[in-house]
Every structure is written in C-alpha cells, then in structure tokens.
C-alpha positions in Angstrom: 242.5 385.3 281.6 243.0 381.6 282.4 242.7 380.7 279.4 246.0 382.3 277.8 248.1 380.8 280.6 249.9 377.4 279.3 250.1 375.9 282.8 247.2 377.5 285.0 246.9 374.4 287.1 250.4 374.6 288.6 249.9 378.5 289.3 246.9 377.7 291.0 247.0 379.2 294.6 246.0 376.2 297.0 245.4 376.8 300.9 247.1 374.2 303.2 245.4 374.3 306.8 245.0 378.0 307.7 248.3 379.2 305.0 247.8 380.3 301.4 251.0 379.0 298.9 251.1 380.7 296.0 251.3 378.0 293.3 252.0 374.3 293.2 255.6 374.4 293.0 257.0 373.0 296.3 260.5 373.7 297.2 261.1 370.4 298.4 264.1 369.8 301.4 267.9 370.0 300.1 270.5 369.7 302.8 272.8 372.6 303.4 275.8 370.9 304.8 277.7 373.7 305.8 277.8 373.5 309.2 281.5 373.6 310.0 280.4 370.5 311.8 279.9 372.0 315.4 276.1 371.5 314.9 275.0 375.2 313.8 274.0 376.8 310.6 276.2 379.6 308.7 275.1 382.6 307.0 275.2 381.0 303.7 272.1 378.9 304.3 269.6 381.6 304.8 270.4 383.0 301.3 270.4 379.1 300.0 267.0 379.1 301.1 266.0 382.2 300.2 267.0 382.2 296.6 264.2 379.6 295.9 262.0 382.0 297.2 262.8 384.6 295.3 262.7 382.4 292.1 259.1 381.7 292.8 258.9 378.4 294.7 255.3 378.5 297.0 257.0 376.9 300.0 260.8 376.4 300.9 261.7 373.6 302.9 264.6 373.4 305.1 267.6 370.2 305.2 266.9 367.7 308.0 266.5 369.0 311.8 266.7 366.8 314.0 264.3 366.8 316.7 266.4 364.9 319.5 269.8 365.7 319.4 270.8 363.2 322.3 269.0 360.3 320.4 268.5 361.5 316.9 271.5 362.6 314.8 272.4 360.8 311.8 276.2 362.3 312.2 277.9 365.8 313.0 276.4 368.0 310.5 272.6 367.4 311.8 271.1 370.0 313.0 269.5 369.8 316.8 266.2 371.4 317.7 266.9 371.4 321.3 270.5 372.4 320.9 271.2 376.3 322.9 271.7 378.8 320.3 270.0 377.0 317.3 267.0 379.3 316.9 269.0 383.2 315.2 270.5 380.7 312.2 266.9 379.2 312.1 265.3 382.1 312.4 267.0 383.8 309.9 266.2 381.4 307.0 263.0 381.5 307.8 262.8 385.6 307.3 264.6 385.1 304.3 262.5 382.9 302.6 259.2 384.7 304.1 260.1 388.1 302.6 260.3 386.8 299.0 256.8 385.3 299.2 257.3 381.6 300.1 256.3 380.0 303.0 259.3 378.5 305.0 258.8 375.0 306.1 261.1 373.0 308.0 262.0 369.4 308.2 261.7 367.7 311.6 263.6 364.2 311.5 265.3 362.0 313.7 267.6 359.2 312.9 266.4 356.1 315.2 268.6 353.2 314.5 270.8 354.6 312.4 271.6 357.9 315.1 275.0 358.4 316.3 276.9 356.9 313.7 280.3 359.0 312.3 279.1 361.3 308.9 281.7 359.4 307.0 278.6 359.1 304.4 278.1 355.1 304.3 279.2 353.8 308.1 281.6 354.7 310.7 281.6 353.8 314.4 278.9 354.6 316.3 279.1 357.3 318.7 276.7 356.4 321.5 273.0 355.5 322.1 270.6 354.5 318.6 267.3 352.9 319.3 265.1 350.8 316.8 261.3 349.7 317.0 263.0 346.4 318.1 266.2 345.1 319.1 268.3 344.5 315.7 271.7 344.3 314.2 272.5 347.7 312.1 276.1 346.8 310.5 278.2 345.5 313.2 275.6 347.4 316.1 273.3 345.6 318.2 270.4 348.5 318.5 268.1 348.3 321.5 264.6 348.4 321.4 263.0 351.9 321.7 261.6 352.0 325.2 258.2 353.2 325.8 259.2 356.0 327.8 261.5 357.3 324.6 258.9 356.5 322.4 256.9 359.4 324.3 259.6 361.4 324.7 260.3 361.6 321.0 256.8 362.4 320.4 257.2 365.2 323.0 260.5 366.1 321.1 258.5 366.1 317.5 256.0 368.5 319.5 258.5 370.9 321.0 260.3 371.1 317.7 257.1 372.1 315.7 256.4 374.5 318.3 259.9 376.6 318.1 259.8 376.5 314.3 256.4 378.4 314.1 258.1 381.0 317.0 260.8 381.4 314.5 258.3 382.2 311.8 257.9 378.9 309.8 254.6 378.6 308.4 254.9 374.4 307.6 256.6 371.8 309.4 257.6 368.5 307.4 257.9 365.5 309.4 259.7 363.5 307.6 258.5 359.5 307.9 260.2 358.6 305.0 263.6 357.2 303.1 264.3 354.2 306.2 264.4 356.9 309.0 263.6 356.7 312.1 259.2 356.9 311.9 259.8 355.0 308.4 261.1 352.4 310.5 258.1 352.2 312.9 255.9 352.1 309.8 257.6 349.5 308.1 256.2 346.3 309.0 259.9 344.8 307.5 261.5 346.8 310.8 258.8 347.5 313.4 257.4 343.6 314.3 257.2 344.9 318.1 253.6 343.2 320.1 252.6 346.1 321.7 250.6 349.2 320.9 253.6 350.7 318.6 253.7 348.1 316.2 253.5 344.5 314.9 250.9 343.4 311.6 248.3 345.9 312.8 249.4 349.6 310.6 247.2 351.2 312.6 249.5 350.1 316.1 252.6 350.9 313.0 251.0 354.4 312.7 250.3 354.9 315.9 253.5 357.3 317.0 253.0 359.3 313.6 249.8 360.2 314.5 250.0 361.0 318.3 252.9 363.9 316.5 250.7 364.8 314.2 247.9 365.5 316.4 250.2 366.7 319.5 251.6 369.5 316.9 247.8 370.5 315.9 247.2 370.8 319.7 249.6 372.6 320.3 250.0 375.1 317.4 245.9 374.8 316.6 244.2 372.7 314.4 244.8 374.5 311.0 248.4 375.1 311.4 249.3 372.8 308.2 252.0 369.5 308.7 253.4 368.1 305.5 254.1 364.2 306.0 256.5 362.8 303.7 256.1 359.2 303.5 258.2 356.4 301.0 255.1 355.1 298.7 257.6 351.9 298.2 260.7 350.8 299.4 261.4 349.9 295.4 263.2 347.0 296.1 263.0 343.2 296.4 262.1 342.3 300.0 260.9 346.0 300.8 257.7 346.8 301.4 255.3 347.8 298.5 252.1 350.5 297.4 250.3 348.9 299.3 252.1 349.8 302.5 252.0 353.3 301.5 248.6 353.3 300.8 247.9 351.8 304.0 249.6 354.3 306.0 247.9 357.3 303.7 244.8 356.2 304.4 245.8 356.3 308.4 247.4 359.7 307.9 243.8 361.3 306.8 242.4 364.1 308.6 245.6 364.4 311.0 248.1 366.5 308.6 247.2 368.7 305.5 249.6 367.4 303.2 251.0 364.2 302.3 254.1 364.0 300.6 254.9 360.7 298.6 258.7 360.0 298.0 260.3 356.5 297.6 263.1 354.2 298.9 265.1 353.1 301.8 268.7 355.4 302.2 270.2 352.3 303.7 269.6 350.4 300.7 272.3 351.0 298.0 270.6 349.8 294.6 267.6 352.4 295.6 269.3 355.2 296.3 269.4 356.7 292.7 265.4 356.0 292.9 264.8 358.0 296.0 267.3 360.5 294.0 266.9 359.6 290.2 269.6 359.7 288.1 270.1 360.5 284.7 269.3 356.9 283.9 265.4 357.3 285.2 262.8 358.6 283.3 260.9 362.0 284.0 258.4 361.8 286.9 260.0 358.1 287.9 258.4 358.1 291.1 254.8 360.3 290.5 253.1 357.2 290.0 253.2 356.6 294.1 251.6 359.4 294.6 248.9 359.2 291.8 248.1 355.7 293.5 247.6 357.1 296.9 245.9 360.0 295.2 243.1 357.3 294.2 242.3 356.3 298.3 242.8 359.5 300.0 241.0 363.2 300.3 243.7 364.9 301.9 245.7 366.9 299.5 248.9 364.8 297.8 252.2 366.2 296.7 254.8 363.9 294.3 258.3 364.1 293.6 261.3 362.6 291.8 262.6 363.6 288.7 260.5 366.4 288.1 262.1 369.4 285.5 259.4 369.2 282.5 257.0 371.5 283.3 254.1 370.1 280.6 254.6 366.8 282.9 253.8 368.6 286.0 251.1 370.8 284.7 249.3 367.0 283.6 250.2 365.8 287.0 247.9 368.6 288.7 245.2 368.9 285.7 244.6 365.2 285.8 244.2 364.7 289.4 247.0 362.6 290.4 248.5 364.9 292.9 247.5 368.6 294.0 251.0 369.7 294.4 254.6 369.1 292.6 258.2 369.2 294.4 261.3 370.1 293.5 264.8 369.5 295.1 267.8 369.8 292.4 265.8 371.2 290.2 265.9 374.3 292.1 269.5 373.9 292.8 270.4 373.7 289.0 267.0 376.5 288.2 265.8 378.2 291.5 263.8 380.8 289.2 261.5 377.9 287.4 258.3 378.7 288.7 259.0 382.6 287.4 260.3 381.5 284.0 257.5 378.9 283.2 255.3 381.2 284.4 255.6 384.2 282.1 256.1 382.5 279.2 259.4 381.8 279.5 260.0 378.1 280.2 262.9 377.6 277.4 265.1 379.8 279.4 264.6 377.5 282.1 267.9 374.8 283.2 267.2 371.2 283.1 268.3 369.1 285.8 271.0 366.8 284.6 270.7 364.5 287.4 274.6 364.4 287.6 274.1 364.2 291.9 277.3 367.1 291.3 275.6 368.6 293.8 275.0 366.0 296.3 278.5 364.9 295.7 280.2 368.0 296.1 277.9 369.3 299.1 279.4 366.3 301.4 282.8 366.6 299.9 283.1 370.8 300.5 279.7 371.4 302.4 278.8 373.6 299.2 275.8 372.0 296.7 277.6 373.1 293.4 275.6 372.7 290.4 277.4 371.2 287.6 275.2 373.7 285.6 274.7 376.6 288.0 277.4 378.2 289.4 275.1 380.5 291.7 274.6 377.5 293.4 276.3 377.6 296.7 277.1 380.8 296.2 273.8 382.6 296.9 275.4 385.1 299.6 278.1 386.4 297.2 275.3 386.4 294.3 272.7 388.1 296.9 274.9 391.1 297.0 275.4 392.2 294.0 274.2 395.3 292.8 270.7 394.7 291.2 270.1 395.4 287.6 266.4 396.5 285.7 267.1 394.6 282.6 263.4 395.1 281.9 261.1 397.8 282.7 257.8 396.8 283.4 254.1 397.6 284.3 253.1 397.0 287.8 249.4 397.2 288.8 249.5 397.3 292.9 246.4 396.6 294.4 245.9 398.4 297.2 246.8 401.4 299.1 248.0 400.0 302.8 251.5 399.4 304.2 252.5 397.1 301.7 250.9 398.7 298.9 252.5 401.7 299.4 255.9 400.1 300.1 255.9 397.8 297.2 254.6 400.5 294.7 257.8 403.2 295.8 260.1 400.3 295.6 259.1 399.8 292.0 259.1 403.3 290.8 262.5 403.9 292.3 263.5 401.6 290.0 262.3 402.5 287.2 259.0 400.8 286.7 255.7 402.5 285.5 253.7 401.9 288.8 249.5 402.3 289.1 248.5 402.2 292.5 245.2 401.5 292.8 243.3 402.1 296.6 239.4 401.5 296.7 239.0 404.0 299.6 239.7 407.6 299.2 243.1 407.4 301.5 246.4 405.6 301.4 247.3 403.5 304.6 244.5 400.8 304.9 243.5 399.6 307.7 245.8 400.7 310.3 244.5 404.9 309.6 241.4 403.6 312.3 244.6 404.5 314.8 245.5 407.8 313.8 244.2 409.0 316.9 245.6 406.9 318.8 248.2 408.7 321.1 250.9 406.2 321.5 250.5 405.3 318.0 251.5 408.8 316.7 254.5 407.8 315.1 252.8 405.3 313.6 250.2 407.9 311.6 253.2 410.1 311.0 255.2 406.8 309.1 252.0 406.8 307.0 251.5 410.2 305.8 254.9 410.3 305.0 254.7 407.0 302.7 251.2 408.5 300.9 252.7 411.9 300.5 256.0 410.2 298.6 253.6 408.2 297.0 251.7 411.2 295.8 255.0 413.3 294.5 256.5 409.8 292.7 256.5 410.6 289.3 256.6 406.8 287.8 253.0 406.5 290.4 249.9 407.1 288.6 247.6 407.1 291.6 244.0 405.4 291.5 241.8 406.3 294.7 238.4 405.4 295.3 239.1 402.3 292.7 239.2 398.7 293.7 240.7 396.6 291.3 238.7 393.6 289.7 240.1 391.2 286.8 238.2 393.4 284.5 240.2 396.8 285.5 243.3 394.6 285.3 242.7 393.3 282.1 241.8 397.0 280.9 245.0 398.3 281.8 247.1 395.3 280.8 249.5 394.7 283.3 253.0 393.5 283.2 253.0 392.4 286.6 250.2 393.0 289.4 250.7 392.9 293.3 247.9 392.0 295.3 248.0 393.8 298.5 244.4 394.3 299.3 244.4 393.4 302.8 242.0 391.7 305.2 238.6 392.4 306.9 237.4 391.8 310.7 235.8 389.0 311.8 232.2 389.0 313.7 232.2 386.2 316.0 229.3 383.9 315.5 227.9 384.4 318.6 223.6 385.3 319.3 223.2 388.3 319.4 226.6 389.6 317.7 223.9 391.9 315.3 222.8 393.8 318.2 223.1 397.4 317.7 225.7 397.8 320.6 228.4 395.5 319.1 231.2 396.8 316.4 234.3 395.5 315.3 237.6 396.9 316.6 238.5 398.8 313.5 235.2 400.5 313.9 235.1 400.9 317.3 238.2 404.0 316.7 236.0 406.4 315.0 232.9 406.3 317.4 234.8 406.6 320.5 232.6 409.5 321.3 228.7 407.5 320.4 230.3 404.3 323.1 229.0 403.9 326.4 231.0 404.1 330.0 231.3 400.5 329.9 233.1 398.4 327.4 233.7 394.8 326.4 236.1 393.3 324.0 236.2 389.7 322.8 239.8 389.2 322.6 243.2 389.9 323.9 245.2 389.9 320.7 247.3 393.4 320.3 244.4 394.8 318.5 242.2 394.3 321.3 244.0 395.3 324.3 245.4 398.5 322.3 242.0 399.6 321.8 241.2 398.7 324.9 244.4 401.3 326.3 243.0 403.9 324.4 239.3 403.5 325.5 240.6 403.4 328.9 242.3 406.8 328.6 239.1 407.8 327.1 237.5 407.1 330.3 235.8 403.8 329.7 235.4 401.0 331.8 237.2 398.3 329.9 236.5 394.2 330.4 238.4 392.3 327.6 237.3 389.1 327.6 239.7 386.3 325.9 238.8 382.4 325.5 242.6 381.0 325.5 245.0 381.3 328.7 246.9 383.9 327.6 247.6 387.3 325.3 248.7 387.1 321.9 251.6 389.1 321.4 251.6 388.7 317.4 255.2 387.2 317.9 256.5 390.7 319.3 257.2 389.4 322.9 259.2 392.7 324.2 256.1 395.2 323.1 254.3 393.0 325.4 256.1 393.7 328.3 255.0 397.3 327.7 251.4 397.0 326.9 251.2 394.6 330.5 252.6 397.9 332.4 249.8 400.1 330.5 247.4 397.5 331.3 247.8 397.8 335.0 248.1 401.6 334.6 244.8 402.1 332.8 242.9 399.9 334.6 241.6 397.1 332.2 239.8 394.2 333.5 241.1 391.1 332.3 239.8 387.4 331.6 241.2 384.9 330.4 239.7 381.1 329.7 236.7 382.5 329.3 234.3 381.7 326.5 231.6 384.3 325.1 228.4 382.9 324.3 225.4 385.3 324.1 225.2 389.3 323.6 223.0 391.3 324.9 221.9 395.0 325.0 223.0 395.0 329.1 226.5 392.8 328.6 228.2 389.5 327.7 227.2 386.0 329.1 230.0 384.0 329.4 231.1 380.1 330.3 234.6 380.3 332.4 235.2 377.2 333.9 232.6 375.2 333.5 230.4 378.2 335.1 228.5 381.2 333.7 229.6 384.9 334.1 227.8 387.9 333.0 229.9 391.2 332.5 227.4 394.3 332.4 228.8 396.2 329.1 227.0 399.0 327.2 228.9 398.3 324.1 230.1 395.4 323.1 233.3 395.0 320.3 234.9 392.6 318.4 238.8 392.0 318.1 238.7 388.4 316.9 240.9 388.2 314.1 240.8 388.9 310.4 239.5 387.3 307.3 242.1 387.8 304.9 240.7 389.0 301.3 241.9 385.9 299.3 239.5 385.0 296.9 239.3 388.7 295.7 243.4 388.2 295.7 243.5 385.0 294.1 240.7 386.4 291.0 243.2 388.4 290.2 246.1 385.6 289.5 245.6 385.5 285.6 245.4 388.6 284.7 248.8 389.3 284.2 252.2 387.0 283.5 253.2 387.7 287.1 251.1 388.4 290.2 252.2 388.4 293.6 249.7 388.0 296.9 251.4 389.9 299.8 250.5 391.4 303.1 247.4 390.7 305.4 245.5 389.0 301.9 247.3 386.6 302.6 247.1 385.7 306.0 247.3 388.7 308.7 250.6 390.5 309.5 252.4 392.9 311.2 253.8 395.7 309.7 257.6 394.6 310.0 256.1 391.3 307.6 254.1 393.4 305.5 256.9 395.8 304.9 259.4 393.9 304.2 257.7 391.0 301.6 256.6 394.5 299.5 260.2 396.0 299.4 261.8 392.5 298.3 259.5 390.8 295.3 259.1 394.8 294.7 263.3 394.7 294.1 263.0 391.3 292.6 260.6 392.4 289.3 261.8 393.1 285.8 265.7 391.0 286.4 264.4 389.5 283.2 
C-alpha cells in the first residue's frame, strides 16, 4: 500500500505530453566528453547513459547537442545534429537507456555568441562565425547581430534536430534556454535589447524565438510529444537578471512545452558557476527555491535542481507542491542506482554527492567523469560486462502473459528467481495471438508458442491463467518485485456512428474474417491497419484504408515498409491518404478530403487507430511491492523488438542487491 512507502510522492508515475516516466527522479544532462574531439560519440557513452537507467532514473538526458554545427558549437567536443554520421552513436544511447525503463531525452543547445571559440575551457581564439541578439564585445570578439534570416534558420535547425532525435528513439527533447547560452541570451533582457520582433523590454518579443521552437517541434512531432525547457530562474548575481525574469518567461512558456525545468546562473559568469553547479559550500536544494517560485504562477508541470542528494528533501519538494519533478546530475554520477535504493527501503546504502566537481574536473582533463567516490563512473562499458551476479533471490509477480511478460518472466527464472506469471485470458501471447492466422505472420505465431510452452515447462514459473492481477491479488501474494506488463487496448474513433453493428476494431476484425462483408474499410494506415488489410485482401475482400495524415506509419521499421508497399500493390488495396472520416454508416464511410466530401461504399467498417495503453490499471499496482516496473505497450505502444528487449534487461537487472 501507499501508505508503508516512505517517499510515495517521488515514486509517483507522472505523464509528460503523450510519455509515461516512471517516478520523479529526472536524470538530468551530464556531458560525456569523450569525443576524441572529431565531433562523434564513442561507445562509452551509451553505457554512461544507460547505467542511470538501469539504476532507476525515469528519464535520462543526454550532454549538450548542438543543433547548428556551422553557427552553434561551444568548442570541438560539441556534438552536431546536422553533422553526417551523428545518428548510430545517437541512436545507440538512446536504445540503451530505453531498454532499462527510462525514457531517453536529449539536449538540443546551441552556443550563439559564445560559438566557435577553442574548448580551452575559459577562452581561446575564436574559430569563425558567433552571432548575438545584438552586436556586442564577447572578450576581445566583436559578435554580430543575429540576422533575421539566422534567426529562422536556427529555429528550423531546433526543429530538424527534435525531429531526428524522436527517429532515433528519444522520447523527450530538452531545449536548453538556460546557463547564458545562446536562447538565454535572447531572453535576457541584460543581452537581447534588439527593437524588433525578437527582442527589446517586451518578454513576450524576448520569448518570441523559444516559442516559435517549441511550437515548430509540436507541429512537427504532434502536439503531445513532450519538450522539457530548462530555463535559469536567476542569473544569481549582481547586475543579472532576477525571479522575476524567470517568472516572466514561465509564464510565456505555458501551454507550449510540457515541462519546465528551472536551473540558475550565467556559465560566463565566474562567481556563479559553483551556484549553477553547487559546491560543497552550498546548502541542500540551493537552488529549489526558483522553481518553487515559478511553481506559484504557472500550471504547467515544474522540475528543480541543484544540490539535490537527500531524498526526505526531495520527497517534501514533490509532497508540498513546489515542483512536480526532481533532477539529478552528479548525483547520479557519484549514485546512478538512487532511485532503486531509496526506493526499497534502502536509502542508507545510497552515496552522497560530495560536490568535489572531481568529475567535472577530470571529464575536461581525460574526457572520463571520474567520481571521487565511484569508480564505476566512467567506466560503465568495462563494468557493463561483467558477469552478473544474484546476490538476492527474489519474488517476482509479472503481470501479464504477452511478449514482454513472457520474456521478462523466463529471464527471471533462469536466474534463479521464484517467478508467478499471472495472464487474465486463458492464453500466453496477448494481443498479437489475433494474427495467428495470419500467413506471413507464421513465424511470428511459432516465436510465441515456443515462449508459452518454455514458460509452461520452467520450473521457477508458477503459471496464473484466466487471473488478472489487481493491488488486492498483489498484496495477497506479497511480492518482492512486480512487473507490470499488461498491455494496451484499441481505440474506437469517436466518430457518429462508430457503434453501428458493422464496425470492429482491428484486433477483432482477425477472428470474424468469415461473418465480414466483400467490402471493407479501415481507418488507418498504421502497420496494424494495412496488415490486416493484406490479409483481408487475400481473403478476397475489397479493401479501402482510409488514413487522415499524408502518409503510412511505419512504426519506425522503414525497411518492412518497403515490403508491405510491394504487397500493397499486389493485393490490390485502395489507398487514401489526407482524408478525414467523419460519419459511419450501415452502406460506408463519409469522408472530408480536401476540403470536399467522399463516400466509400463499405459493408464493414474497422478500426486501426491506435491503442490506449492500460496505465492506470499499471500504475494501481506501483505500491504493492518495494519494486515495480511498467514495461511494454502499458506504457505507451510498442513493437516487439522494444517490448522484448526492456523485459530481458530490468528482468537481468532484479535481485543485484
């Protein structure tokens, strides 16, 4: 129950935008230097990242990537968005970090006045073009005023950015408008005194390029795809600007990102950097009050930061309102399993920061963040691949009989643990057994019976069919650990007449193949749409799929797409694209496409619209044991690859302590 948990507020699942974080605990960015300085990312940082997954953190951010690397880089070891051959490094700290749990976010920044200088830490010549809101001296550099026509590009660049890092499988993007960089500097009204549209007295003309990113990434990625904005509450120093700046700028920010993030300080500023980074000299939760000010003026959800270790502090934060989420940044470096140890009980066995900056020191001395207290740190690939040790054996509840279910449940009793496996139907495999007879999914059906008969013959599984799992069967069976795998459900379109007798949902659709009429519609051209539509097709059925966007949605598997377009041409299915259902009848589908109505005659009429993830039953479950663990489509809908492989990993991660 709640109620026995010492800090339920900060392991209280909060939903960003259309993504569900586990807990409160942010993950907050920490540069990984280690670039060999030609501008790409070694191996080391995808298991830098990913160990602050593993430790429990609810989202991972990523060091600073610079969105522009012609105008943007702070020095050598910045990263470039649009550089060639960015993307596999990228891409592979986001996988990492998305198989433990966490949702990968990454850190879109950009430099402005201060771009193109040497990474000689404080100065150095400057190595080409830098642009400020207005012309300035920056050391011994006379910047230029950003043109209008790079003020839209940048915006562009912010977009285009955003827009590779959710290809790459980010779930958050951070744009970073904080610390004296380059958006800092058009919201300051110290640095951006310009008299047009971009800037001058007015924070709403200060604002203005923040926003037009903000809302160009929700246009381009869809509204609900959550943007963190980190913001400096206060510069924190005489002749900076104030809260009342930062409130100001909050208050613009609402209803065009889904988190703000309150930091503090100006880099360039030397007495403030060990406020923007407390040192040992600083009290716990320095900065927090920022936040709990802007906290006061604004709905939008708030996260704080800055000397944050104390986890009774960052519990009273949450309970009391003044922020909804914490983050960490050496905190994880020096402890990246906190949120796992304070969790179960065990938040004496947690490290303290010691606020040393060893690892700042050391990571732009050797490109390594070594910990004065945790010599994992900077060493997470050698650590990553040692052999795994059960040092406790522990009961595991799994909730749910489908893909990841199953996976996560043989994963467990391989090593040891004493699994139940609970699955409310009468059949392991979940949703995906509507396609058994499916023909080019055979393989697919034959994958499953082979994970349900292993799970069947495991003797550390004590199967549970027919049984859905509810916090009173948990707290029956008393749980070391539960894993929430209980998938998702379809969605009916809220359309008139989407109750009609002829209309069905996809999943259904597969087992009355035989009751359908010659002529078939289907709302949507996801994967699950137009492979139901291939098999209805070599059925015999007349198939219009009907989709409202410009395009299929390959479910980020681009090269099984290039097959399904063949089959689509081969099979016959009639496709439409920008076109938006509004009314269902018992002849057909009435339709707007382009500003004009079409009617396509259909005797049956199904649904392949998405899924509705099965959170809230997930999330009742969250204190019913020390740890629980939300994975697969109840969480937000995957593919198999996803589901499989988040089961197999916080599977292998239980019972190290």
């Amino acid at each position: 129950m709640i109620s026995d948990y010492k800090y339920p507020h900060l392991f209280e699942p909060i939903k960003l935008g259309n993504q569900l974080f586990r807990n409160r605990i942010f993950a907050s960015p920490t540069g990984y230097l280690n670039t060999n300085m030609d501008g790409y990312i070694n191996d080391g940082a995808a298991a830098y990242y990913g160990r602050r997954a593993r430790g429990g953190a609810a989202s991972v951010a990523t060091m600073e990537c610079v969105v522009d690397g012609e105008y943007g880089r702070g020095g050598d070891a910045h990263l470039a968005m649009d550089a060639p051959g960015i993307t596999a490094g990228l891409g592979r700290i986001a996988a990492e970090v998305k198989g433990y749990g966490a949702v990968p976010t990454i850190e879109l920044q950009h430099a402005g006045m201060f771009a193109n200088r040497s990474l000689s830490m404080f100065g150095g010549e400057s190595k080409g073009a830098a642009f400020a809101p207005v012309e300035m001296m920056v050391g011994d550099r006379l910047v230029p005023q950003m043109p209008e026509e790079i003020i839209e590009r940048t915006i562009q660049k912010y977009i285009d950015a955003a827009a590779l890092a959710k290809s790459l499988g980010f779930g958050m993007v951070l744009v970073h408008a904080g610390h004296g960089w380059m958006l800092h500097q058009f919201l300051s009204p110290i640095t951006n005194t310009r008299t047009d549209k971009w800037g001058g007295a007015a924070v709403e003309n200060r604002c203005r390029m923040l926003l037009a990113i903000c809302d160009g990434i929700h246009r381009r990625l869809g509204a609900s795809f959550p943007i963190e904005v980190r913001i400096s509450g206060s510069e924190c120093y005489d002749g900076g600007f104030g809260i009342e700046n930062g409130i100001a700028v909050a208050k613009q920010l609402e209803g065009h990102c889904e988190l703000i993030h309150v930091s503090a300080g100006n880099h360039e500023v030397d007495e403030v950097f060990t406020v923007t980074h407390p040192s040992m000299f600083q009290k716990d939760g320095c900065n927090t009050w920022l936040a709990a000010e802007i906290k006061k003026q604004v709905s939008t959800p708030v996260a704080t930061i800055g000397a944050l270790s104390d986890p009774d502090l960052m519990e009273e934060l949450i309970a009391s309102g003044k922020a909804d989420v914490v983050e960490m940044a050496r905190e994880f470096i020096c402890e990246p399993d906190f949120p796992t140890l304070i969790r179960t009980g065990r938040e004496k066995e947690a490290k303290k920061c010691l606020r040393c900056l060893s690892c700042f020191s050391s990571e732009l001395t050797n490109g390594e963040p070594y910990c004065a207290i945790n010599p994992e740190s900077g060493r997470e690939m050698e650590t990553k691949y040692e052999a795994p040790v059960v040092k406790q054996v522990k009961k595991v509840l799994v909730a749910g009989g489908g893909v990841a279910g199953m996976e996560a449940a043989l994963t467990l009793a391989d090593r040891g643990h004493s699994v139940v496996l609970c699955e409310k139907t009468g059949r392991f495999g979940g949703v995906l057994r509507c396609e058994e007879k499916v023909d080019f999914k055979k393989n697919l059906d034959y994958y499953l019976n082979q994970q349900a008969e292993k799970v069947e013959k495991n003797p550390n599984i004590e199967v549970r069919l027919n049984t859905a799992v509810t916090p009173e069967l948990a707290q029956e069976l008393k749980p070391d650990v539960i894993i929430a795998a209980l998938g998702a459900v379809p969605v009916t379109p809220k359309i008139k007449g989407a109750d009609g007798k002829n209309c069905m949902t996809a999943q259904d659709a597969y087992a009355r193949v035989d009751e359908l009429g010659e002529k078939i519609a289907i709302l949507g051209a996801g994967l699950v749409g137009i492979e139901l539509g291939l098999h209805l097709a070599a059925a015999g059925k007349k198939v219009t799929v009907i989709e409202m966007t410009d395009h299929m949605n390959d479910g980020g598997n681009f090269l099984h797409m290039s097959g399904v377009r063949v089959e689509i041409k081969k099979r016959g299915l009639d496709m439409h694209f920008n076109t938006q259902a509004k009314e269902i009848t018992d002849k057909g589908v009435l339709c707007e496409c382009e500003g004009k109505e079409a009617f396509f005659d259909a005797d049956n009429v199904i649904f392949a619209v998405g899924q509705r993830p099965l959170t809230e039953e997930a999330v009742a479950l969250n204190y019913c044991a020390p740890e629980v663990y939300f994975i697969g489509d109840c969480v937000a809908p995957k593919n198999i690859t996803e589901a499989t492989t988040t089961a197999y990993l916080i599977a292998k991660n239980i019972g190290r302590f």
